[in-house]
ChimeraX commands (.cxc) that place a marker at each C-alpha (Angstrom):
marker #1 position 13.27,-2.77,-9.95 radius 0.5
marker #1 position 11.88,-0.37,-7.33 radius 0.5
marker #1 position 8.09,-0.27,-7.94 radius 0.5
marker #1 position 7.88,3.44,-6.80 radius 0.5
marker #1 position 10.67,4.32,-9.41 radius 0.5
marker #1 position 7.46,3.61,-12.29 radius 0.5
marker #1 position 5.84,6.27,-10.56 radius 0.5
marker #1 position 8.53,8.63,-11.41 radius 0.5
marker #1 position 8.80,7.23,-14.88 radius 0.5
marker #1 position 5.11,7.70,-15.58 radius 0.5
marker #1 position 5.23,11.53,-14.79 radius 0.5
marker #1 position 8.71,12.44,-16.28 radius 0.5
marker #1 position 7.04,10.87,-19.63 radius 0.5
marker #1 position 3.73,12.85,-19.02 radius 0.5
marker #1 position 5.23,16.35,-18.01 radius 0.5
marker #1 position 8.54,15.39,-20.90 radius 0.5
marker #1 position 10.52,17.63,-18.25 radius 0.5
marker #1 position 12.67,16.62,-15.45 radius 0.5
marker #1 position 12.27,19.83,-13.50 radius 0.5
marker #1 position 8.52,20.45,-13.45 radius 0.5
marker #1 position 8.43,16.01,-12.79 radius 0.5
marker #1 position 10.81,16.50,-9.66 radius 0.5
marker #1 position 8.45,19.14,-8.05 radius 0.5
marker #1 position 5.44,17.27,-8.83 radius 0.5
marker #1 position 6.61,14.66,-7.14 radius 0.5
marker #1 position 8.61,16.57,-4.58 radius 0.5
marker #1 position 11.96,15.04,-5.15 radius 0.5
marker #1 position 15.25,16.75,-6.47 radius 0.5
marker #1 position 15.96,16.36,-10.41 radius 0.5
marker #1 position 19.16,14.54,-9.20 radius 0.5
marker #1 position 17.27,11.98,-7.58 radius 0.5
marker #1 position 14.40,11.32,-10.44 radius 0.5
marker #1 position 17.53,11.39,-13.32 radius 0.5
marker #1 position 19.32,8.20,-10.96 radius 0.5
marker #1 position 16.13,6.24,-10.63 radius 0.5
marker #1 position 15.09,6.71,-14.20 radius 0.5
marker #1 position 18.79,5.04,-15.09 radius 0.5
marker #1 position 17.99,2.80,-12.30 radius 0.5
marker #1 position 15.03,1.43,-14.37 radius 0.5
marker #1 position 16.80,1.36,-17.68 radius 0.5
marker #1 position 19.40,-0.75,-16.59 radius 0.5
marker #1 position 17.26,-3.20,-15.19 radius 0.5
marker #1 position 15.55,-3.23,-18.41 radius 0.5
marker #1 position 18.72,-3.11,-20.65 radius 0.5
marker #1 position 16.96,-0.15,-23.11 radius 0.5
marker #1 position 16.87,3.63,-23.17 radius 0.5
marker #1 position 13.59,4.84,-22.13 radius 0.5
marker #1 position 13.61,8.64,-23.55 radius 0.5
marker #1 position 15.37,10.51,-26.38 radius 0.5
marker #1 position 16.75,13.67,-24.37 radius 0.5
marker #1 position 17.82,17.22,-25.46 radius 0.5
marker #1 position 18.72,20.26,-23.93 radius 0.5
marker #1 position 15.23,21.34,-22.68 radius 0.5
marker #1 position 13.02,18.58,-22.72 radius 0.5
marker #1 position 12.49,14.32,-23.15 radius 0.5
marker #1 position 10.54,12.71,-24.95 radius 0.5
marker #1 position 9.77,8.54,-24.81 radius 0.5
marker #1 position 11.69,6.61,-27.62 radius 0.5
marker #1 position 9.86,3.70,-29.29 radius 0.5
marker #1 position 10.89,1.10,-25.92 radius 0.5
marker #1 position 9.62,3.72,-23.89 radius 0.5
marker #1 position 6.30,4.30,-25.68 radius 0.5
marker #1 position 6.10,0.28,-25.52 radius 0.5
marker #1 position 7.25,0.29,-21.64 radius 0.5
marker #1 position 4.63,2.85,-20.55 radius 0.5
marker #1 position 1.23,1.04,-20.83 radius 0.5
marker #1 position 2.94,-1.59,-18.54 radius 0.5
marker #1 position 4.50,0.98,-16.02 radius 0.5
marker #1 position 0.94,2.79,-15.68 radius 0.5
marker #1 position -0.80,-1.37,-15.51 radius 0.5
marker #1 position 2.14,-2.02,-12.39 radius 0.5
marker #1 position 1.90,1.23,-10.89 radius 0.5
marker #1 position -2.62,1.21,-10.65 radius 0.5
marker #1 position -2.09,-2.42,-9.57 radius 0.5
marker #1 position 0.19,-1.39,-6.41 radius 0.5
marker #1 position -2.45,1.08,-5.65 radius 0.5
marker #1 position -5.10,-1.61,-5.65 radius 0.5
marker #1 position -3.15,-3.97,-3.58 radius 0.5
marker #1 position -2.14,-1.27,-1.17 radius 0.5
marker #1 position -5.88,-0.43,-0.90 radius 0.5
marker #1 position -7.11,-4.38,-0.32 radius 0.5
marker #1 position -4.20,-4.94,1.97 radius 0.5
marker #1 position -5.36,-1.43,4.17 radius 0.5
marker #1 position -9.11,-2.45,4.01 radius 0.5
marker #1 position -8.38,-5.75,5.48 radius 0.5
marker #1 position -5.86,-4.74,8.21 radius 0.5
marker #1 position -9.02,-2.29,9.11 radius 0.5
marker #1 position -10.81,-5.56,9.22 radius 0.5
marker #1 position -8.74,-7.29,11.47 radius 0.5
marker #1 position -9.44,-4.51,14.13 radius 0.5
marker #1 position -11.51,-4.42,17.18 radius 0.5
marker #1 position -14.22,-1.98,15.82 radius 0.5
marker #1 position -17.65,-2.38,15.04 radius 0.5
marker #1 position -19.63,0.66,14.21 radius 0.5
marker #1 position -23.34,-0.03,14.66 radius 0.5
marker #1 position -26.60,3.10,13.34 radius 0.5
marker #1 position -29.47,3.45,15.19 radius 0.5
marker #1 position -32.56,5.29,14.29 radius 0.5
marker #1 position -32.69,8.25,16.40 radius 0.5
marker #1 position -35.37,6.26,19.35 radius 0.5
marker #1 position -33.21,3.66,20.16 radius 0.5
marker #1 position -33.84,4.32,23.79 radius 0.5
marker #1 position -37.42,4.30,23.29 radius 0.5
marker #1 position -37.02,0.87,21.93 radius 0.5
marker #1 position -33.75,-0.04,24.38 radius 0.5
marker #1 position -31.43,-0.35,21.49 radius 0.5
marker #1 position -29.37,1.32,23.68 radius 0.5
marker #1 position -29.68,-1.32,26.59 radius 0.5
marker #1 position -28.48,-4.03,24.11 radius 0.5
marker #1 position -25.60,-2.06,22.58 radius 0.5
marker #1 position -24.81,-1.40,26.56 radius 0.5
marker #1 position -25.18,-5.11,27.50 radius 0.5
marker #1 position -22.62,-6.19,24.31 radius 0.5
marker #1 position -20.37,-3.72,25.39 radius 0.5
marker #1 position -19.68,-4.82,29.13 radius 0.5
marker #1 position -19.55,-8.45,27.83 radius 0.5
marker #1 position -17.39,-8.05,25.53 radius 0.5
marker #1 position -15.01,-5.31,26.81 radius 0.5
marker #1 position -12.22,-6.13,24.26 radius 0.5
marker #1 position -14.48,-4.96,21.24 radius 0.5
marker #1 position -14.58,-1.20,20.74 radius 0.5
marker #1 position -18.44,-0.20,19.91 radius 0.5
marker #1 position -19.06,3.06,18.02 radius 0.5
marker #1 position -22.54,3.78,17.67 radius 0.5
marker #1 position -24.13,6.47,15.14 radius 0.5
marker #1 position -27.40,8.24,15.32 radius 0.5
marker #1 position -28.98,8.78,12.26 radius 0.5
marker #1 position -32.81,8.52,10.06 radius 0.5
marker #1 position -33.37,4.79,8.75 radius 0.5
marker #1 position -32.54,6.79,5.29 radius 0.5
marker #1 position -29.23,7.69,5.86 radius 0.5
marker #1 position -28.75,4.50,7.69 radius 0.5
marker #1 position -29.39,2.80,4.52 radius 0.5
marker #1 position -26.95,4.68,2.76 radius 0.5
marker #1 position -24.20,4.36,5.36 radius 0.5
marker #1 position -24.56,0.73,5.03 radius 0.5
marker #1 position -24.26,0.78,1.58 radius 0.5
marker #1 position -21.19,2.63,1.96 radius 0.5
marker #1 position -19.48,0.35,4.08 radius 0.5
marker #1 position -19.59,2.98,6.99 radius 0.5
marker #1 position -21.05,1.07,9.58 radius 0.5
marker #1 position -21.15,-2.74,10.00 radius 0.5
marker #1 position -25.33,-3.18,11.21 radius 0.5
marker #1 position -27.70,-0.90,11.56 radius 0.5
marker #1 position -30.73,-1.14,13.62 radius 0.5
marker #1 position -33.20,0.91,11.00 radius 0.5
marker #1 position -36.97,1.03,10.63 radius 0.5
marker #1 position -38.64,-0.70,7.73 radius 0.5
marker #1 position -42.75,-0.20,6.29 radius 0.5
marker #1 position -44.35,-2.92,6.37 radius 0.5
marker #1 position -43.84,-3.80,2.82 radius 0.5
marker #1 position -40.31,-2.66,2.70 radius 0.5
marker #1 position -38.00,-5.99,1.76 radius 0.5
marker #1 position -34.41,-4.31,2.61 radius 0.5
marker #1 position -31.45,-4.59,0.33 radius 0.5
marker #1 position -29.59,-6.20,2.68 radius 0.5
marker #1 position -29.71,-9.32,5.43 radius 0.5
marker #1 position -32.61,-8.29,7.93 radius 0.5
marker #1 position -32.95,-9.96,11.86 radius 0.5
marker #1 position -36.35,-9.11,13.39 radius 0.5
marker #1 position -36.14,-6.63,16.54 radius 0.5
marker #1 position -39.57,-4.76,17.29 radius 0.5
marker #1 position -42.50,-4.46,15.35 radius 0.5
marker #1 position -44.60,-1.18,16.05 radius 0.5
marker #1 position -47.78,0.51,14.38 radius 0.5
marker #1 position -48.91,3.91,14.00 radius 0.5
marker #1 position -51.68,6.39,16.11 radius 0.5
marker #1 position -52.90,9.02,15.48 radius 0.5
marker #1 position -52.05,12.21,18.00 radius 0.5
marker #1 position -55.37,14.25,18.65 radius 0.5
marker #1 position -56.38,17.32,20.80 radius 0.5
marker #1 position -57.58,15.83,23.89 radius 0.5
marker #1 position -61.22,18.07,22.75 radius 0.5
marker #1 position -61.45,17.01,19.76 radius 0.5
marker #1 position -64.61,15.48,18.35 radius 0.5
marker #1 position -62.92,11.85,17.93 radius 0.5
marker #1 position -60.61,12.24,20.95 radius 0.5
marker #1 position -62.88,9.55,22.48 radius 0.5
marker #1 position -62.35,6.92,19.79 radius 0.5
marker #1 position -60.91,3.56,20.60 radius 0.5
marker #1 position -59.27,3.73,17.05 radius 0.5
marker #1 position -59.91,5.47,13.80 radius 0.5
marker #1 position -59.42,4.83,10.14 radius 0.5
marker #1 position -57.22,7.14,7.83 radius 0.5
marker #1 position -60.01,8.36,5.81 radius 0.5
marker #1 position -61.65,10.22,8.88 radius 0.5
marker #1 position -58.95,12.39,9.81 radius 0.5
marker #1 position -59.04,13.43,5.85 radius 0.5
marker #1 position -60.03,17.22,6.17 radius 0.5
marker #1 position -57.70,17.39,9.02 radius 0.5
marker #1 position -54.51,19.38,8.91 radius 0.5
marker #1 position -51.47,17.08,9.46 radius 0.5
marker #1 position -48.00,17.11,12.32 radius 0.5
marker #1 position -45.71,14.63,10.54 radius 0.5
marker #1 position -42.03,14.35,11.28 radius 0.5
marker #1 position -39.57,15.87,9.03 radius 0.5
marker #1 position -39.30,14.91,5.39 radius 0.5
marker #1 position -37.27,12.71,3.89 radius 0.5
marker #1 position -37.21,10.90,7.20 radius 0.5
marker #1 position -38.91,7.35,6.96 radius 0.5
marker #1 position -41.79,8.13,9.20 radius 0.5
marker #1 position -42.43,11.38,7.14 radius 0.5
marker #1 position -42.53,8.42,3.97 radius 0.5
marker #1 position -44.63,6.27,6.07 radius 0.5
marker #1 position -47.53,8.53,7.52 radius 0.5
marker #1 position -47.63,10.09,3.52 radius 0.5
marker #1 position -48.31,6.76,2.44 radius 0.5
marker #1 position -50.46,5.49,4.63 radius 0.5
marker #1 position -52.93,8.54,4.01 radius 0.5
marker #1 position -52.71,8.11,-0.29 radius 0.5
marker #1 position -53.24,4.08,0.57 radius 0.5
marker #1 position -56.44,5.70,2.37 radius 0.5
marker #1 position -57.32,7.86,-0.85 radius 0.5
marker #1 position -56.41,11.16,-0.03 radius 0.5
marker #1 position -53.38,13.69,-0.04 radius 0.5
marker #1 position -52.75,15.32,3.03 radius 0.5
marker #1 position -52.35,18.56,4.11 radius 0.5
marker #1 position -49.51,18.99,6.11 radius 0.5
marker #1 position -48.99,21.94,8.46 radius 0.5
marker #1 position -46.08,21.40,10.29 radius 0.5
marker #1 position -43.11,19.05,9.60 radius 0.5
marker #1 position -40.07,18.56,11.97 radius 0.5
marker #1 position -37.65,16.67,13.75 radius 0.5
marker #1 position -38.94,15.78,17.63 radius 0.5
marker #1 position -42.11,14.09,18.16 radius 0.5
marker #1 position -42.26,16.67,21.40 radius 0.5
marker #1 position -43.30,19.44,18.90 radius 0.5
marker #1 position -45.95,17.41,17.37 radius 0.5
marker #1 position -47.29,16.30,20.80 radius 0.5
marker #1 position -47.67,20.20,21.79 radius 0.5
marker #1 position -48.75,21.21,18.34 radius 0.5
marker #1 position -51.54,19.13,18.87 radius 0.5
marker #1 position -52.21,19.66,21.90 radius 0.5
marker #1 position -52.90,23.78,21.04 radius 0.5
marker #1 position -55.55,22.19,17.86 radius 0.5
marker #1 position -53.00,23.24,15.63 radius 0.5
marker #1 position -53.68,19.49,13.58 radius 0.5
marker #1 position -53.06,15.83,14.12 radius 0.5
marker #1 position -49.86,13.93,14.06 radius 0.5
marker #1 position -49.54,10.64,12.71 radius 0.5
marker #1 position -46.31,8.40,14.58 radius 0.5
marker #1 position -45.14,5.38,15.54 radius 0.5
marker #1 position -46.92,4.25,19.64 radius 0.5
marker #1 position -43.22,2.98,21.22 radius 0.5
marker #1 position -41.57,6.40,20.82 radius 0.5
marker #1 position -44.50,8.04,22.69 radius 0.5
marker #1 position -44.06,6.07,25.98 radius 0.5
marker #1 position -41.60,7.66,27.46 radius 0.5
marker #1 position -42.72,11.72,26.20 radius 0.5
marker #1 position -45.86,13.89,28.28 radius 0.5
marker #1 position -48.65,13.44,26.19 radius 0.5
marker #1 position -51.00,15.11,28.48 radius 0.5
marker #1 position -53.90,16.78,26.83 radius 0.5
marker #1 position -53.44,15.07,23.61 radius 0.5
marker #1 position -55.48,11.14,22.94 radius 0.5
marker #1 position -53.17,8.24,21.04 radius 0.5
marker #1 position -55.93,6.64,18.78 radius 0.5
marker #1 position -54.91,3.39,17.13 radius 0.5
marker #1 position -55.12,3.44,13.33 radius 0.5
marker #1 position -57.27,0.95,11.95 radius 0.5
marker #1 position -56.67,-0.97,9.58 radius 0.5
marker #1 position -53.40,-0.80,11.09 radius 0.5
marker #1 position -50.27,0.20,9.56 radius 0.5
marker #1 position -46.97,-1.51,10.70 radius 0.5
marker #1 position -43.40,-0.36,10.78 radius 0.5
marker #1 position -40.68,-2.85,11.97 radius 0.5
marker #1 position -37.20,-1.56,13.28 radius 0.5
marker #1 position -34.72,-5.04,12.13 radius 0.5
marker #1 position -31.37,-5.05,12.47 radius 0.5
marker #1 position -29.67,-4.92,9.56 radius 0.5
marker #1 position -26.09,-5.93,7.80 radius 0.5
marker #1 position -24.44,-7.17,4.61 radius 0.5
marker #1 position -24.00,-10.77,3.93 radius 0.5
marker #1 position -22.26,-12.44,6.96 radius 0.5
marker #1 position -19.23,-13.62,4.67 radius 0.5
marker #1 position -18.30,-9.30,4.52 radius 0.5
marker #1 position -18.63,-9.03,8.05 radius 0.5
marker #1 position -15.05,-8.34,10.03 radius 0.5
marker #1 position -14.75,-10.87,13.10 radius 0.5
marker #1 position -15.27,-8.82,15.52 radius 0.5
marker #1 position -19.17,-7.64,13.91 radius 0.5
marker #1 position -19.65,-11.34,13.66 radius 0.5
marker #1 position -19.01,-11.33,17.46 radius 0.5
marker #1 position -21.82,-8.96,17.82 radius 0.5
marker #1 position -24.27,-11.16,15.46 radius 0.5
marker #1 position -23.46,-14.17,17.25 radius 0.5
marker #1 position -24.38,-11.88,20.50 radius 0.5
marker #1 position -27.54,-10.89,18.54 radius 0.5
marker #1 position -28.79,-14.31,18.03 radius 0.5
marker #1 position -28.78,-15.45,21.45 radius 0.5
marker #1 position -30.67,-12.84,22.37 radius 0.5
marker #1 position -33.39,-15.02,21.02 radius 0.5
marker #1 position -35.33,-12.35,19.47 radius 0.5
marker #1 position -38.14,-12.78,16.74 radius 0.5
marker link #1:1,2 radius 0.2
marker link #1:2,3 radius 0.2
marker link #1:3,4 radius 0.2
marker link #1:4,5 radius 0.2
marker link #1:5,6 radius 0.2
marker link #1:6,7 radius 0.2
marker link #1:7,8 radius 0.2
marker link #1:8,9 radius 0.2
marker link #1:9,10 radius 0.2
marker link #1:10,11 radius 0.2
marker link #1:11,12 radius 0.2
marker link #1:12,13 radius 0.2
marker link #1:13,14 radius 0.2
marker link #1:14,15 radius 0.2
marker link #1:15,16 radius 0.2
marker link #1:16,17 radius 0.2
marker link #1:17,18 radius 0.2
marker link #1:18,19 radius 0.2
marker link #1:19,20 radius 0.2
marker link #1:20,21 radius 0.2
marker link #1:21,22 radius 0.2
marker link #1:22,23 radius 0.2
marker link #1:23,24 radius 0.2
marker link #1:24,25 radius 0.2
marker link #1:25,26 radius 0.2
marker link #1:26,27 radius 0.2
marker link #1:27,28 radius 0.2
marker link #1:28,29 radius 0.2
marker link #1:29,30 radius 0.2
marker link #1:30,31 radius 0.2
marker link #1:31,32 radius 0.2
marker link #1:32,33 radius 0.2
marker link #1:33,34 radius 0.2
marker link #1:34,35 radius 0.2
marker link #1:35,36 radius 0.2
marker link #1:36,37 radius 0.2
marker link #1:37,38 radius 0.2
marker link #1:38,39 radius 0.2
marker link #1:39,40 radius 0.2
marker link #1:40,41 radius 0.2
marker link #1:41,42 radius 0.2
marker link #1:42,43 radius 0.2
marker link #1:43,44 radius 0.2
marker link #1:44,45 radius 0.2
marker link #1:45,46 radius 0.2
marker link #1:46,47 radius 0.2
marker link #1:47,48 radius 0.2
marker link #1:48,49 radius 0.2
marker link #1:49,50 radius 0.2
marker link #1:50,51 radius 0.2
marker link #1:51,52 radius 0.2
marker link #1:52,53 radius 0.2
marker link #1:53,54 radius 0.2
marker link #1:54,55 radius 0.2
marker link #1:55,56 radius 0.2
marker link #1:56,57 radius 0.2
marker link #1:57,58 radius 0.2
marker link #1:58,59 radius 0.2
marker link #1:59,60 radius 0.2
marker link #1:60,61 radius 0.2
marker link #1:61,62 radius 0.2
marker link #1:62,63 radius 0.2
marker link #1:63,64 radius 0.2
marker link #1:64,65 radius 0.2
marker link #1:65,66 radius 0.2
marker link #1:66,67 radius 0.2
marker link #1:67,68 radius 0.2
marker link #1:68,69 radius 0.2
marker link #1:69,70 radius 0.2
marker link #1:70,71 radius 0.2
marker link #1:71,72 radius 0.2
marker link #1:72,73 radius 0.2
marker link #1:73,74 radius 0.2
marker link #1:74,75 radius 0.2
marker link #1:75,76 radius 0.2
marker link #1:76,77 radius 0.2
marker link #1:77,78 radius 0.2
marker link #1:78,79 radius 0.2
marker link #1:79,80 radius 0.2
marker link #1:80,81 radius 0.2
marker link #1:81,82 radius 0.2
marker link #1:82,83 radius 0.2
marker link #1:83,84 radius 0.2
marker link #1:84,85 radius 0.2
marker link #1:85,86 radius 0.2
marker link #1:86,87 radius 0.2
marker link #1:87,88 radius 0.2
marker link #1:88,89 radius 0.2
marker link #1:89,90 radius 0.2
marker link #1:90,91 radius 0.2
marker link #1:91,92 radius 0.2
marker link #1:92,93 radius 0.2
marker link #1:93,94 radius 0.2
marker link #1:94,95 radius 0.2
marker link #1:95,96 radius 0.2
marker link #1:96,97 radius 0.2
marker link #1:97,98 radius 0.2
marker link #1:98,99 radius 0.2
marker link #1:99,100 radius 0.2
marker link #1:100,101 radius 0.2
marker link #1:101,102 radius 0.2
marker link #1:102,103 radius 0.2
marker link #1:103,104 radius 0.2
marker link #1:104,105 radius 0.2
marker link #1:105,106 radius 0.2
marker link #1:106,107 radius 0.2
marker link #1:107,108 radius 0.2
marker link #1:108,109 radius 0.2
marker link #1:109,110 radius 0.2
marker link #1:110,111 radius 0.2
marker link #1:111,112 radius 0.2
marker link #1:112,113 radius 0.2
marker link #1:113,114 radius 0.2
marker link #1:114,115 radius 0.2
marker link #1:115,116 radius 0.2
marker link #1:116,117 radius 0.2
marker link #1:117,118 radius 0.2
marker link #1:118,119 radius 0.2
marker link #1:119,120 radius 0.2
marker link #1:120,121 radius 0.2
marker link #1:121,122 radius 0.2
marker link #1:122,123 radius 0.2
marker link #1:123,124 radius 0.2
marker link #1:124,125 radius 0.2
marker link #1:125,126 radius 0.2
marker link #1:126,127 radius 0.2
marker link #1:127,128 radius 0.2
marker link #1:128,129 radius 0.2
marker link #1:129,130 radius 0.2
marker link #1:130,131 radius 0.2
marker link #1:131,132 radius 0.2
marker link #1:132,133 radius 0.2
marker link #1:133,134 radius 0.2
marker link #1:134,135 radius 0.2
marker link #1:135,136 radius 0.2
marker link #1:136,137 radius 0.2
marker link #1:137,138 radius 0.2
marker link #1:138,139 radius 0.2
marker link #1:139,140 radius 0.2
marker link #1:140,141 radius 0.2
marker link #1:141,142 radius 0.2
marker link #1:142,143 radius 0.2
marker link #1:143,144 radius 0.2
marker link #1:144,145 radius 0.2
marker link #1:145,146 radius 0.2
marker link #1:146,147 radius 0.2
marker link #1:147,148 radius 0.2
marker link #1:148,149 radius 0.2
marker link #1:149,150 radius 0.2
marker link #1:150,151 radius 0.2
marker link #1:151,152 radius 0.2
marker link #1:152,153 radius 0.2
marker link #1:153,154 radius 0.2
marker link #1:154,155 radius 0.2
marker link #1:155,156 radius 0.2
marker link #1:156,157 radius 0.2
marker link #1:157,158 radius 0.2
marker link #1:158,159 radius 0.2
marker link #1:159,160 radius 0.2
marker link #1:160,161 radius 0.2
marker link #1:161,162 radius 0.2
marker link #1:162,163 radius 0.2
marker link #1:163,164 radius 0.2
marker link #1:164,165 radius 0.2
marker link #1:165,166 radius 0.2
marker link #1:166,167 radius 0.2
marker link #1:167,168 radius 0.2
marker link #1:168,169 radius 0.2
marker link #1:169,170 radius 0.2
marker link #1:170,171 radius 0.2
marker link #1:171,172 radius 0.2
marker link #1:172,173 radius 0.2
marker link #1:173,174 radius 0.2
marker link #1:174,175 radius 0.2
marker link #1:175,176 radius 0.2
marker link #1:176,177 radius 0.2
marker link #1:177,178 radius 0.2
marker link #1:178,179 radius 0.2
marker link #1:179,180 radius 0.2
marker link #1:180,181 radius 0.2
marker link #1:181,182 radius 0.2
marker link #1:182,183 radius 0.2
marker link #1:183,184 radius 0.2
marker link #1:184,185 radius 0.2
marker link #1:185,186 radius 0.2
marker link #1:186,187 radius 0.2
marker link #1:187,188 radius 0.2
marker link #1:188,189 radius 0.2
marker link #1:189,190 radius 0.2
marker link #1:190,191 radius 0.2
marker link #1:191,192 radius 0.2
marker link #1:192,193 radius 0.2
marker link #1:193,194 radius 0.2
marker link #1:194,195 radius 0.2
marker link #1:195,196 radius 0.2
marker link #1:196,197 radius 0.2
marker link #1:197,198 radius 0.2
marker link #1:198,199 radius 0.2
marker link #1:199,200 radius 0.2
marker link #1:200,201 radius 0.2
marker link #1:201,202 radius 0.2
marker link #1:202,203 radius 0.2
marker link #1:203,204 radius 0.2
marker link #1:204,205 radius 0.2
marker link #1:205,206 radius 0.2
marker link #1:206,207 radius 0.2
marker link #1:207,208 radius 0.2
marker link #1:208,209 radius 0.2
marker link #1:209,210 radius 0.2
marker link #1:210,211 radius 0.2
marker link #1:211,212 radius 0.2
marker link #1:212,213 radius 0.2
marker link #1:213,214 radius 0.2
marker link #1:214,215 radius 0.2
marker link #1:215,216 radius 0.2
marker link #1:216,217 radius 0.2
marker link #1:217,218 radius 0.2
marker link #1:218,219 radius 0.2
marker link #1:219,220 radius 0.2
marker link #1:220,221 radius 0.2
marker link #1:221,222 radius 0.2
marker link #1:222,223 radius 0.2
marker link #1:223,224 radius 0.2
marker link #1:224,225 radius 0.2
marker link #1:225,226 radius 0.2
marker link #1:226,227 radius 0.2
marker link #1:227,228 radius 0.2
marker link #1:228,229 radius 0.2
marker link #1:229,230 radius 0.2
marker link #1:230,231 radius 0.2
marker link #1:231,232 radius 0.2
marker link #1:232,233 radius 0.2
marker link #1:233,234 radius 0.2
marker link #1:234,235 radius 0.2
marker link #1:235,236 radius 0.2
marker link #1:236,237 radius 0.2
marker link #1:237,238 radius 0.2
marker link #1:238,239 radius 0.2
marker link #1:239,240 radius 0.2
marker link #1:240,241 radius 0.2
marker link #1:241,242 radius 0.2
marker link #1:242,243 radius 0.2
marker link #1:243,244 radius 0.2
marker link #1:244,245 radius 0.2
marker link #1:245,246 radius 0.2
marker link #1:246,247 radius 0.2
marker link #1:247,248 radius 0.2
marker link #1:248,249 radius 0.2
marker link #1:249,250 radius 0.2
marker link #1:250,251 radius 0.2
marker link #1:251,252 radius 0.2
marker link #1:252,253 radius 0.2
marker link #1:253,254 radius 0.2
marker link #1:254,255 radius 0.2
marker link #1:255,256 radius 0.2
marker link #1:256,257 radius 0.2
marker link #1:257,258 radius 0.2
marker link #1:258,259 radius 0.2
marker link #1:259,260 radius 0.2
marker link #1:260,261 radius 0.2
marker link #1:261,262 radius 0.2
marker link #1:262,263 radius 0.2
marker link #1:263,264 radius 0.2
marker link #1:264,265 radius 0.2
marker link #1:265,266 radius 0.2
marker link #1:266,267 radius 0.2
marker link #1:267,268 radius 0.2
marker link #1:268,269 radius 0.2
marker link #1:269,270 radius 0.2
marker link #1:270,271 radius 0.2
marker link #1:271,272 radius 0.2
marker link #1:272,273 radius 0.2
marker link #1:273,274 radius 0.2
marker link #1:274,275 radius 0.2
marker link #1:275,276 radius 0.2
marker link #1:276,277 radius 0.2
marker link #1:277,278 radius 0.2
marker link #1:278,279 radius 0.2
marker link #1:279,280 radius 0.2
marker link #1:280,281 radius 0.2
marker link #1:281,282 radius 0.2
marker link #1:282,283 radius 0.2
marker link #1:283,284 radius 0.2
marker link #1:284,285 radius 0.2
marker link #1:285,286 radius 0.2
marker link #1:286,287 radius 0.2
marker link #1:287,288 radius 0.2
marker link #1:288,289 radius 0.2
marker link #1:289,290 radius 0.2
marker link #1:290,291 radius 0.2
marker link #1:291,292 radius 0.2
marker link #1:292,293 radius 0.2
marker link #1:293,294 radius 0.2
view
């Protein structure tokens, strides 16, 4: 018995007309009315009492059709396992990275795998640590390189990369500009620069300042660090961000003033449990490893 013919049978018996069944699954009447005999001949019992306009299921059809719907959701099932793992058996592994991954040279690693292992096909995807998260959760990319607080366990396996800790961005005149470092609770009455929300450094920086006993008020909120670097440098308030990022960006006229005590971020590269990984991201873990990083 063909499989697909239960298909067929399913929707003549939900529709109980062989016209409106045909179009709905886009084959003549002619065609369904054969494989429908097709299946009761196989089973040796009519299926359907028919009239004139319209059929209804008979007592072995009624009894036939819990089975025909079980066969036909289980092909569907099989079809999709079969698909997901052929996908597996591909070349591709699709790797997030928080948006600074040249600040921190993500990008040299990803580079370095790439040349070495020129028979794997790397896609990379840019994206905040919170929609890396949920990307990884929805099996749309195999690692992610994300940031995590300090006290953030993630859901998922974790391998060290680069730890980093937050400064605070100040007017180069302002009062504390000459500060070797400054606690949380003295930048208080200060208006704040914070990246945009919902992005894990906008989390962060807002939880750093209630862990120092006070709500912030917060001026400006956006995506580049560039905008809180100028903002700040024209008195319009102090940012709060992660040193590595600020390397590499003109932060003339503004001070970086360590944040004492300090508050930690780590950026980890992150998977699933190395039994889901495809062989090819398990070539890129291995590659991880050696790097010898910790």
């Amino acid at each position: 018995m063909e499989i697909g013919y239960l298909n067929e049978f399913v929707k003549l018996a939900e529709t109980g007309n062989y016209l409106e069944a045909a179009d709905a699954l886009y084959i003549s009447q002619s065609t369904l009315s054969r494989h429908i005999q097709n299946i009761e001949n196989d089973l040796g019992v009519q299926l359907f009492n028919r009239t004139t306009r319209r059929v209804e299921l008979n007592e072995f059809g009624k009894t036939f059709l819990p089975y025909a719907k079980q066969i036909t959701s289980l092909k569907t099932d099989y079809t999709h396992a079969l698909s997901t793992q052929m996908k597996h058996q591909k070349n591709n592994i699709t790797i997030g990275c928080i948006p600074t991954m040249t600040q921190y040279y993500i990008s040299e690693i990803l580079s370095r795998f790439q040349k070495e292992h020129p028979d794997l096909m790397l896609n990379i995807i840019g994206a905040d640590s919170s929609r890396l998260a949920g990307l990884l959760k929805a099996d749309q990319c195999d690692f992610a390189f994300m940031r995590l607080s300090q006290n953030d366990v993630p859901e998922y396996q974790s391998y060290p990369y680069f730890t980093d800790h937050m400064v605070a961005v100040v007017p180069g005149d302002h009062p504390l500009a000459s500060s070797k470092n400054l606690s949380l609770s003295q930048l208080k009455a200060e208006p704040f620069l914070f990246l945009a929300e919902g992005s894990m450094m906008y989390t962060f920086a807002l939880e750093a300042c209630q862990s120092a006993g006070f709500t912030p008020h917060i001026r400006f909120t956006g995506h580049r660090a560039e905008n809180i670097i100028d903002l700040a440098r024209r008195g319009m308030g102090v940012g709060l961000l992660s040193r590595q990022p600020l390397m590499e960006i003109d932060t003339e006229g503004v001070n970086l003033i360590d944040i004492v005590p300090q508050f930690t971020t780590r950026i980890a590269l992150v998977c699933k449990s190395e039994q889901t990984l495809t062989p090819a991201a398990r070539q890129f873990l291995k590659f991880y490893k050696a790097l010898g990083i910790n």
